[in-house]
C-alpha positions as CSV (number, residue, x, y, z in Angstrom):
1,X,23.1,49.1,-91.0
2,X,23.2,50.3,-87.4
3,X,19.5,50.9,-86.3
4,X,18.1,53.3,-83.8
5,X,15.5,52.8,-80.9
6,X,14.3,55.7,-78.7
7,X,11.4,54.4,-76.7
8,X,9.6,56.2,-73.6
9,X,8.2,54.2,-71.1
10,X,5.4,55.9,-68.8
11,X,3.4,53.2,-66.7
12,X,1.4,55.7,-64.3
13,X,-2.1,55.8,-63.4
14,X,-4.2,58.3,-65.1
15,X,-3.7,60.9,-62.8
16,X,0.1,60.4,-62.6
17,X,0.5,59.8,-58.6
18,X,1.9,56.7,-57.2
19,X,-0.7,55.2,-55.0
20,X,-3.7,57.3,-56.5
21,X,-5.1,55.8,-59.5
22,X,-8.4,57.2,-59.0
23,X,-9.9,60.8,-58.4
24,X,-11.7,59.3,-55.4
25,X,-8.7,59.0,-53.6
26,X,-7.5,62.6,-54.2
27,X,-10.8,63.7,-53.0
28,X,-10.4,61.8,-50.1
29,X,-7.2,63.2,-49.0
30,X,-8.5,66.9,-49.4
31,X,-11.8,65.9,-47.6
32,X,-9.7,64.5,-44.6
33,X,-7.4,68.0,-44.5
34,X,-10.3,70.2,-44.3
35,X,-11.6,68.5,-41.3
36,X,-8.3,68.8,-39.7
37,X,-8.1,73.0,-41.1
38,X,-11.9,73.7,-39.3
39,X,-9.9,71.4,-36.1
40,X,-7.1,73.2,-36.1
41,X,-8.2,76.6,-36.9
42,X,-11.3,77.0,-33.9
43,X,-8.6,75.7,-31.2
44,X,-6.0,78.4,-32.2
45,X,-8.7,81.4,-32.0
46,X,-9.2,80.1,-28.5
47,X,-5.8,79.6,-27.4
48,X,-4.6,82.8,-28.4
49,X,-6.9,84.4,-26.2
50,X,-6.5,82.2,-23.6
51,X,-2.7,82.3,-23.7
52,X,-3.4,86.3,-23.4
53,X,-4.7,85.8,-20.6
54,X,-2.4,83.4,-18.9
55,X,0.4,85.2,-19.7
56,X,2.0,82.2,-21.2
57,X,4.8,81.8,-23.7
58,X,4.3,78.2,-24.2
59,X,0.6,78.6,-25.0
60,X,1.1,81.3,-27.2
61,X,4.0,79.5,-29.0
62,X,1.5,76.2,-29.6
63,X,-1.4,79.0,-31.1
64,X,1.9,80.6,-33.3
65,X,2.6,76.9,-34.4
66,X,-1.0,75.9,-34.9
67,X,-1.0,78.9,-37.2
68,X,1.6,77.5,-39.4
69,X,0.1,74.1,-38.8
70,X,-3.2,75.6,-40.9
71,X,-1.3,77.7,-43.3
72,X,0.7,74.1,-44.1
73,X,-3.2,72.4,-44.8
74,X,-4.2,75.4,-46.5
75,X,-0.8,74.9,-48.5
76,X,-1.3,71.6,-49.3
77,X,-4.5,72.1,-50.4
78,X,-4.0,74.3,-52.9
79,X,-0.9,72.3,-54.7
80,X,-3.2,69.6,-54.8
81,X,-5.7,71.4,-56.9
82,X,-2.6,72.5,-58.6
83,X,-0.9,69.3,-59.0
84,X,-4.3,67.2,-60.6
85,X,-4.0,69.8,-63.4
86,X,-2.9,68.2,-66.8
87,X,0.2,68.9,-68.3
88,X,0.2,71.8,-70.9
89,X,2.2,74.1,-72.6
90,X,5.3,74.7,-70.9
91,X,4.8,72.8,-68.1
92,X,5.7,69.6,-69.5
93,X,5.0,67.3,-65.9
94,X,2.4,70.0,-65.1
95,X,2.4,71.4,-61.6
96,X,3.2,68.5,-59.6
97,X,6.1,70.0,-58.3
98,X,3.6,72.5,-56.3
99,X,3.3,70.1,-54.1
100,X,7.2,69.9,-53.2
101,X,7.2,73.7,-53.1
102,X,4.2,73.2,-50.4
103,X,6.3,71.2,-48.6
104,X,9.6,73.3,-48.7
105,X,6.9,76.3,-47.5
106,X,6.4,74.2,-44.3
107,X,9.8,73.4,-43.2
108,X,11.1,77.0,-43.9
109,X,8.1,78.4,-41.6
110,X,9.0,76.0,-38.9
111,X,12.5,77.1,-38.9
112,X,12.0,80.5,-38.6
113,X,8.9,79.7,-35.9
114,X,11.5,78.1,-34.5
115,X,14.0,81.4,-34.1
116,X,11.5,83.2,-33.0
117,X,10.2,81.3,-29.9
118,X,14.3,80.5,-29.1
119,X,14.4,84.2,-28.8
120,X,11.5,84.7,-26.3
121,X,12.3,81.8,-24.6
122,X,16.2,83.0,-23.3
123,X,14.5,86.5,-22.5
124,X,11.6,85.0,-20.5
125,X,14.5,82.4,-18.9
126,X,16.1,85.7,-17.6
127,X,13.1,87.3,-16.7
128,X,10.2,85.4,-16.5
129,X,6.6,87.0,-16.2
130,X,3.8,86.0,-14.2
131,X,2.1,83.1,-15.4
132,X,-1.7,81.0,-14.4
133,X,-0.6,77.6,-14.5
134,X,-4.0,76.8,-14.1
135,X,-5.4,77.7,-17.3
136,X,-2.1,76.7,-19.2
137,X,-2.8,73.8,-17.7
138,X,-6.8,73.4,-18.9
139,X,-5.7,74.5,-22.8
140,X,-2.8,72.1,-23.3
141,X,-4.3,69.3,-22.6
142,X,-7.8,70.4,-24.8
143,X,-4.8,70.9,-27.3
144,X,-4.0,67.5,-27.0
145,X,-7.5,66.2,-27.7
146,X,-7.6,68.6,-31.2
147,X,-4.2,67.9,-32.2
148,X,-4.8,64.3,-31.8
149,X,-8.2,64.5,-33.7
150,X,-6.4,66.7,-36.4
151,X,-3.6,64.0,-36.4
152,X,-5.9,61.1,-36.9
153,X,-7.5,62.8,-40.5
154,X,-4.0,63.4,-41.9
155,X,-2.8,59.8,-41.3
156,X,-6.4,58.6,-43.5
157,X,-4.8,61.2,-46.2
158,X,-1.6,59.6,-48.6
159,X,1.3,60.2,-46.2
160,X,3.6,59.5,-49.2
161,X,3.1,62.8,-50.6
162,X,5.8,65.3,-49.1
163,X,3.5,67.6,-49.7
164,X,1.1,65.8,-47.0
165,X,3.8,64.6,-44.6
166,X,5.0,68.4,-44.0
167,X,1.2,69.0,-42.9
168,X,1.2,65.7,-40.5
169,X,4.8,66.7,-39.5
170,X,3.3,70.1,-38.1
171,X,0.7,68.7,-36.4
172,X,2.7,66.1,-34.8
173,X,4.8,68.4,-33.3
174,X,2.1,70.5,-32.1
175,X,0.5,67.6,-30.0
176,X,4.3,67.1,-28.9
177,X,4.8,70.6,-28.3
178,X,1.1,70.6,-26.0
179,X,1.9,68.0,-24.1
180,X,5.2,69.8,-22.9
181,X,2.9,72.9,-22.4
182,X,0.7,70.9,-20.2
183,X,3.4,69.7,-18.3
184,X,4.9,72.6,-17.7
185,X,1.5,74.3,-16.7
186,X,0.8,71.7,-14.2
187,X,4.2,72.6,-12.5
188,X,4.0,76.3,-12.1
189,X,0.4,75.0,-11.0
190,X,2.1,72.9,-7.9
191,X,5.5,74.8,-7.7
192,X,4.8,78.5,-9.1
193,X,8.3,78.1,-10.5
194,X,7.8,80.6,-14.2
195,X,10.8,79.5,-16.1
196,X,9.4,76.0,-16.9
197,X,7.0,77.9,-19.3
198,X,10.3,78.9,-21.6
199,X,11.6,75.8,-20.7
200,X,8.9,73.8,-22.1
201,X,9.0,76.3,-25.4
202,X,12.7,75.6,-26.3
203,X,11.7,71.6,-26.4
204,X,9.1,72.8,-28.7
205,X,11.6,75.0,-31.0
206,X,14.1,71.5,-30.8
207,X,11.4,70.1,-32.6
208,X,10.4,72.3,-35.0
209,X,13.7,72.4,-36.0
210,X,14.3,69.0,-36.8
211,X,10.7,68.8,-38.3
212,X,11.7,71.9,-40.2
213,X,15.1,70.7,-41.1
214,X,14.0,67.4,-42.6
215,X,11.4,68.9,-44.8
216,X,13.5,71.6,-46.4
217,X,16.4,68.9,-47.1
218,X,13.9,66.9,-48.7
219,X,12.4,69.1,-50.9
220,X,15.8,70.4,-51.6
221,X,17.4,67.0,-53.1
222,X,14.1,66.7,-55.3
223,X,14.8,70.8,-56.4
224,X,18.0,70.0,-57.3
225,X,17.2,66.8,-59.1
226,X,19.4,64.6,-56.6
227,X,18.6,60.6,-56.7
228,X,15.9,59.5,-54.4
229,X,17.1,58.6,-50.9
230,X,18.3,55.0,-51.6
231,X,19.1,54.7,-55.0
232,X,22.6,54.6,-55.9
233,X,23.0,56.0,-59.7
234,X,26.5,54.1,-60.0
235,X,25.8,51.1,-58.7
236,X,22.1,51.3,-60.9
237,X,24.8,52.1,-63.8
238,X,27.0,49.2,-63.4
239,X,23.8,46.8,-63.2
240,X,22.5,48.4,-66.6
241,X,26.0,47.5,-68.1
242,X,26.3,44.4,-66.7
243,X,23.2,42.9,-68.7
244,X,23.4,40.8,-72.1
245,X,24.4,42.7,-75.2
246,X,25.1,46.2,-73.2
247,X,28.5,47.6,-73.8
248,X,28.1,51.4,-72.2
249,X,25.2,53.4,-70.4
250,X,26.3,57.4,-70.0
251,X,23.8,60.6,-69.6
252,X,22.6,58.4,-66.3
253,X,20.4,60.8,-65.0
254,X,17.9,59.6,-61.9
255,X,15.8,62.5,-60.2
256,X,12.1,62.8,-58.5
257,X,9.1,64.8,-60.5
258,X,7.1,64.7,-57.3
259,X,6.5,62.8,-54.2
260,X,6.5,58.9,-54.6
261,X,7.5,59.2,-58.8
262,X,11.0,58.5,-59.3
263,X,12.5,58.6,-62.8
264,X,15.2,57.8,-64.9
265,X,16.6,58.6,-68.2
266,X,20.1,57.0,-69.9
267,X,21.6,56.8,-73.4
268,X,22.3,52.7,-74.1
269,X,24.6,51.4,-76.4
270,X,24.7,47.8,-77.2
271,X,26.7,45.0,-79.4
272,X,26.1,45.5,-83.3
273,X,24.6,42.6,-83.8
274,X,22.3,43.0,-80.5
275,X,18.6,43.8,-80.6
276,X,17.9,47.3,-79.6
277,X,13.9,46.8,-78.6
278,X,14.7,43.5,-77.6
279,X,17.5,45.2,-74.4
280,X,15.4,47.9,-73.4
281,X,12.9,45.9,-72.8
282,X,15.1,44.1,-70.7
283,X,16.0,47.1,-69.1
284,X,12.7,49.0,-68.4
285,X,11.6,45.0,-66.7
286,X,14.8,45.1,-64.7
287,X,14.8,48.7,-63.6
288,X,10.7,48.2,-62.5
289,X,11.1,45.3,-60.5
290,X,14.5,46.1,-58.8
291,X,14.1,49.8,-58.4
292,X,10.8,50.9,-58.6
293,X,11.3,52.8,-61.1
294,X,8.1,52.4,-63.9
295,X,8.9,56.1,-64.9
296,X,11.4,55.5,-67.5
297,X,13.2,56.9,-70.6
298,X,15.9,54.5,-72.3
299,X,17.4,55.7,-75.6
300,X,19.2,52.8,-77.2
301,X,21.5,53.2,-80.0
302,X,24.1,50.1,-81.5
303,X,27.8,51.2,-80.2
304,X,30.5,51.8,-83.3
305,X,33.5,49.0,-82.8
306,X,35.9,51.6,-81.7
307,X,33.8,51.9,-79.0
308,X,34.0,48.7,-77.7
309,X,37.6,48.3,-77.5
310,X,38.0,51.3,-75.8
311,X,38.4,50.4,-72.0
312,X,38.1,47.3,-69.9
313,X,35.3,46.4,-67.7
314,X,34.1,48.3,-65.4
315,X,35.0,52.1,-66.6
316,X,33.0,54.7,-65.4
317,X,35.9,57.6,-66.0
318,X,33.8,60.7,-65.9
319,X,36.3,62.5,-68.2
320,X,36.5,59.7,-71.1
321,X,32.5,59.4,-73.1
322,X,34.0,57.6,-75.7
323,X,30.3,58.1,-77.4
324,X,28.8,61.5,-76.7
325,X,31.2,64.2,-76.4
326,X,29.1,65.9,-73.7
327,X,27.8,63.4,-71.8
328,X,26.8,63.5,-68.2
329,X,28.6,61.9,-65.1
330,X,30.1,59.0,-65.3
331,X,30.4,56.4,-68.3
332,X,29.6,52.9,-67.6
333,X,31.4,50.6,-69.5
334,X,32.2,46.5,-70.0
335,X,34.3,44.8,-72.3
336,X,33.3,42.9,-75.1
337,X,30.5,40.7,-74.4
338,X,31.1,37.4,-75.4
339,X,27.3,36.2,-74.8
């Protein structure tokens, strides 16, 4: 009689993050963004005023993107409070996903940062106001100093976490996005040419947008449950089939909960006489130390003879299950195994 196995394997730490298998660490990485908040937040007061004053697009763009910078660490903050709560009731994986939503936060505030200052830089490049290169000059490069303080915390925090890189990501933009200012103060400084000021602000919005860009796409793929960036769900497929006593994998499904924690799920059917524990045990070893991927759930069920004689090797016709009548993507199939 055909037996059944339906085994889930969950090898994470306690509090489920991939490179933080202790509280301390999590309090670390809050402790090393709150530095960077108090950094980040005092130098923007200033710079506002001060790019008032100097009637300066490119200063006041670096205080609008510092402003985003601390609404990202504020962000980020909060989904990691979120995120270390337990699983319950509906939420099955808890609120880890708060962290990706952080993170899709941040690149959608970039991008439309990013329209905003392109606007005000083609009207200021057509009619540029008066500006003091001299105190543009003085702020951008304190802005470097903070920026590169405020850059130093976030790299001690886990830069694995989406949810963290969109933070750093900001900030590294804004020390980019100084260092133009500064340049561009220096040469109305020596030159009195204006336009430089807009120019320097549409290198900023260049970056932003790819900052912003990146993030959002990101966050996207793990939203729509797309395979982590370098995993190949066929080619994973074909390896799981190509393993002693497996005749089919279908309902494949590889996604991300969170940043850094991959999973998989798949429906296994193997040779009548094969040993159900015996292959996914094979499986969940294979999958860890190839892919990565500790996060797994293998259902594995003995195959029916029809179904082993119904295509050659190979087969991953999305249109033929053979098993399941409404299974997932594509079957993968080999021929009778003759191990």
């Amino acid at each position: 009689m055909a037996t059944h196995d339906h085994e889930h394997d969950d090898h994470h730490g306690a509090d489920g993050h991939a490179g933080h298998s202790h509280g301390v660490a999590a309090d670390a990485d809050r402790r090393w963004l709150a530095i960077a908040l108090i950094l980040i937040a005092g130098f923007m007061a200033v710079e506002v005023v001060t790019g008032v004053l100097a009637g300066s697009l490119a200063l006041l763009s670096d205080a609008a993107h510092m402003l985003t910078d601390a609404a990202s660490i504020v962000l980020a903050l909060v989904a990691m409070r979120l995120a270390a709560r337990p699983a319950r009731g509906g939420f099955t994986y808890g609120l880890k996903r708060a962290e990706i939503l952080s993170a899709q936060a941040n690149g959608i505030t970039l991008l439309l940062l990013a329209a905003w200052l392109a606007y005000e830089a083609v009207r200021r490049l057509i009619s540029p106001p008066e500006v003091h290169g001299g105190l543009v000059l003085i702020t951008a490069l304190a802005g470097i100093v903070v920026n590169i303080a405020a850059a130093w915390c976030l790299s001690k925090a886990n830069r694995s976490s989406l949810n963290v890189k969109g933070a750093f990501q900001h900030i590294l933009n804004d020390l980019y996005a100084f260092i133009g200012t500064a340049v561009a103060g220096l040469i109305v400084l020596l030159t009195g040419y204006a336009r430089i000021d807009a120019i320097a602000t549409l290198v900023i919005v260049v970056l932003m947008l790819k900052a912003g860009y990146g993030l959002v796409r990101a966050s996207g793929r793990i939203f729509l449950e797309a395979a982590p960036a370098g995993m190949n769900p066929n080619e994973i497929g074909d390896k799981l089939v190509a393993q002693p006593a497996v005749t089919e994998v279908h309902d494949l499904h590889i996604w991300t909960i969170t940043s850094g924690q991959p999973a998989l799920s798949a429906h296994v059917l193997v040779e009548p006489s094969g040993d159900c524990h015996a292959v996914r045990r094979g499986l969940e070893s294979l999958l860890a130390a190839d892919y990565g991927l500790t996060h797994t759930t293998l259902q594995v069920d003995h195959a029916a003879a029809d179904v082993l004689t119904l295509t050659g090797p190979g087969d991953t016709s999305p249109g033929d299950t053979g098993h399941c009548d409404d299974a997932h993507g594509p079957v993968h199939r080999e021929g009778p195994h003759t191990h």
